[in-house]
C-alpha positions in Angstrom: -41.7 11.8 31.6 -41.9 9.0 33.6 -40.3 7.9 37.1 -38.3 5.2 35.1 -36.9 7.2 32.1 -35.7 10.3 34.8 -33.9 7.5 36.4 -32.6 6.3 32.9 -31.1 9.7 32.6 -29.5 10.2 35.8 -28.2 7.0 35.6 -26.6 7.5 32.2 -25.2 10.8 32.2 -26.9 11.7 28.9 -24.9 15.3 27.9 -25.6 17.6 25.2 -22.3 19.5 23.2 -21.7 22.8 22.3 -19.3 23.5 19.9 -18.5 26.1 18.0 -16.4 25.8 14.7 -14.2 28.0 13.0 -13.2 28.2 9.2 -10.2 25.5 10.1 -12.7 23.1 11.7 -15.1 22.7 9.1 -12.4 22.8 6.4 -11.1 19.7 8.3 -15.1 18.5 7.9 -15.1 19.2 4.1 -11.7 17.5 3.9 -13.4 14.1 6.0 -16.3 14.1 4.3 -14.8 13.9 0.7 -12.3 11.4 1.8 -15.1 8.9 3.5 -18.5 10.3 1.6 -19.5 10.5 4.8 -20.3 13.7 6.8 -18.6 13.0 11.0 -21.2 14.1 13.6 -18.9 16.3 15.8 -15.1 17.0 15.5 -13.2 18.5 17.9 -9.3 19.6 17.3 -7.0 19.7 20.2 -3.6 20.3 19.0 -2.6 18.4 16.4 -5.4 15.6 17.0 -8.7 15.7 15.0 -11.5 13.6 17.1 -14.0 12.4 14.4 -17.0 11.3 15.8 -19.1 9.0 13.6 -22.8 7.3 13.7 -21.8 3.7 15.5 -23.8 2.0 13.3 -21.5 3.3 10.2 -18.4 3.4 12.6 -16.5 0.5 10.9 -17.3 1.2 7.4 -16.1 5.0 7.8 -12.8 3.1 9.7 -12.4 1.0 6.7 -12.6 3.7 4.0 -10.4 5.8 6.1 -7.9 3.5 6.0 -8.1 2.7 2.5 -7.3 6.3 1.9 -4.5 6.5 4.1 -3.0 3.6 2.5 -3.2 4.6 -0.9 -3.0 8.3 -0.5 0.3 10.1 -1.4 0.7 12.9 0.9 -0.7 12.0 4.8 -2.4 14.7 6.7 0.1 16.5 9.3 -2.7 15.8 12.1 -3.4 12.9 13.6 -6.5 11.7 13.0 -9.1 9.6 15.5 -12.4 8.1 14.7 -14.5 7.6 17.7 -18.2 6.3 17.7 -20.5 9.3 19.0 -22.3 9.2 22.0 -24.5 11.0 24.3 -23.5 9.5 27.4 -20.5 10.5 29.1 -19.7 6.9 30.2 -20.1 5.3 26.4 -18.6 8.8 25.5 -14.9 7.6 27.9 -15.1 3.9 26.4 -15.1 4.8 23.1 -12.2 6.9 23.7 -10.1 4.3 25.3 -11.1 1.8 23.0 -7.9 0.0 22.6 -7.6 -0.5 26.1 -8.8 -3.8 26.7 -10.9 -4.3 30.2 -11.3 -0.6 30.8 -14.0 0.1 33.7 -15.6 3.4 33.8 -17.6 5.1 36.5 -19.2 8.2 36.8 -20.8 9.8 40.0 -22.4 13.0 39.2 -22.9 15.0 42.8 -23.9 18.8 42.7 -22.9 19.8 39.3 -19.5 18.0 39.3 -18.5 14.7 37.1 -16.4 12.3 39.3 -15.4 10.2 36.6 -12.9 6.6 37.9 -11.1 5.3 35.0 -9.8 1.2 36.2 -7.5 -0.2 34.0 -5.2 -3.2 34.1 -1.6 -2.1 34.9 0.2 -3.1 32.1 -1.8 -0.6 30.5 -2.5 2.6 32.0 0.2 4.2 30.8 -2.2 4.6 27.6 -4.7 6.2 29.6 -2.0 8.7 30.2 -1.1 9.1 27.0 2.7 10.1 26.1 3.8 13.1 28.3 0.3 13.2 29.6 -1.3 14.4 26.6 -4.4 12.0 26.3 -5.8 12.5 28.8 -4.9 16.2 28.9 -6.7 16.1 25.5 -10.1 14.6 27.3 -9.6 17.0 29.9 -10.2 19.5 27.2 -12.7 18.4 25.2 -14.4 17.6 28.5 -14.1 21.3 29.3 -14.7 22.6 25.8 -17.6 21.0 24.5 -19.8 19.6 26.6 -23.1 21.8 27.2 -23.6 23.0 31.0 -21.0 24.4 33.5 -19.8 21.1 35.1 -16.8 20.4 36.8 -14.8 17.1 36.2 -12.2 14.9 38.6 -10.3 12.0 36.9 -9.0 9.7 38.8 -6.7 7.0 37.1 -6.9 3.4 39.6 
């Protein structure tokens, strides 16, 4: 490996996953894949949230079938569910996450096996960031925790 691609990689923040799924998760991933004949990369289910993430380059055709079953399905699905491109850096991993929020910065320092990750957003809405009672971001917390490969810590910090 060259000089310039280790720097690529430090730079980036490239992370690998490990998750493990029970019998619930990868119903959830038979019940996806019939509904958008398309199979989600990784899913991760925190509460009553299912995190789909999807190939970018299919990301708005999945979106768009997904919709047009939830529109003309009769019974909706008691979870909430997210599509989110997939990504294997941490930084693209955040923006994706936060994709409604318009003007979102994200920086990430990674200093002796600990994430420092600065999420700067404009005022008005930060409170998405947040998440209602917390739980959005208490939800990236987890997944944070939960499924990315390596024993890393993580600080947030909301500007």
């Amino acid at each position: 490996m060259n000089s310039k691609t280790e720097l690529s990689i430090i730079e980036n923040h490239y992370i690998n996953f490990h998750i493990t799924y029970t019998s619930t998760d990868l119903a959830w991933l038979q019940f996806i894949k019939k509904r958008i004949k398309s199979e989600p990369l990784l899913i991760y289910i925190h509460e009553e949230t299912i995190i789909c993430f999807v190939d970018p380059m299919i990301f708005q055709e999945i979106l768009g079938k997904w919709n047009n079953y939830m529109r003309f399905c009769s019974s909706k699905p008691l979870f909430h569910i997210r599509f989110i491109k997939y990504s294997q850096d941490l930084k693209e991993i955040i923006e994706y996450w936060y994709f409604h929020i318009k003007d979102l910065e994200v920086s990430i320092d990674f200093d002796e096996n600990s994430f420092k990750i600065l999420l700067n957003a404009p005022k008005k809405f930060r409170k998405f960031l947040i998440g209602k009672h917390g739980k959005e971001i208490e939800m990236l917390v987890s997944f944070l925790e939960n499924c990315i490969d390596g024993n890393f810590q993580y600080t947030l910090k909301i500007k």
